[in-house]
C-alpha positions, 0 to 999 in steps of 0.5 A, spaced: 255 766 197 254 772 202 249 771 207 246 777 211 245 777 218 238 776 221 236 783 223 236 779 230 243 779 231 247 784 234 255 785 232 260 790 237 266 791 234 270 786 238 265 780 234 267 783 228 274 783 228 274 775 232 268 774 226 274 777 220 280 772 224 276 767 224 273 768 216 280 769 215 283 762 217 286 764 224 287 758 229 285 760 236 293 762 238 293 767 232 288 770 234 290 771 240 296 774 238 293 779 233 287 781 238 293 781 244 288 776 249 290 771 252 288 763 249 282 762 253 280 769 251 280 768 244 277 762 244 271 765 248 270 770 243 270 766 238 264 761 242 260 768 243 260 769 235 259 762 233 253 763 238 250 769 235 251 766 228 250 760 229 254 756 227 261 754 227 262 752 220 267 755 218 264 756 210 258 760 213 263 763 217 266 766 211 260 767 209 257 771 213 264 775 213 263 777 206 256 779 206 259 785 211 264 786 207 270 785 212 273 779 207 
């Protein structure tokens, strides 16, 4: 199931490439690597697009991920 951003909720770039690692099963170090951050940087990231979906269930993540087409 795909699940479409409330009109509310605003994505930069930045939360869409943390929001794809993310959909995509990255654990934190990893995606401090593909992103070149720091942990600490990655794991704010990753909060801040928990925060603007929120949630932090990785299924909804996924989900959200494939309604914008970046999985």
């Amino acid at each position: 199931m795909e699940k479409k951003l409330p009109e509310s909720v605003v994505l930069f770039e930045r939360d869409l490439q943390v929001l794809k690692l993310m959909a995509l099963g990255l654990s934190v170090p990893e995606l401090a690597e593909q992103l070149f951050v720091g942990e600490l940087t990655a794991k704010s990231l990753c909060k801040r697009v928990e925060e603007k979906l929120g949630t932090d269930n990785l299924e909804e993540i996924r989900s959200y991920a494939k309604g914008l087409r970046l999985i």
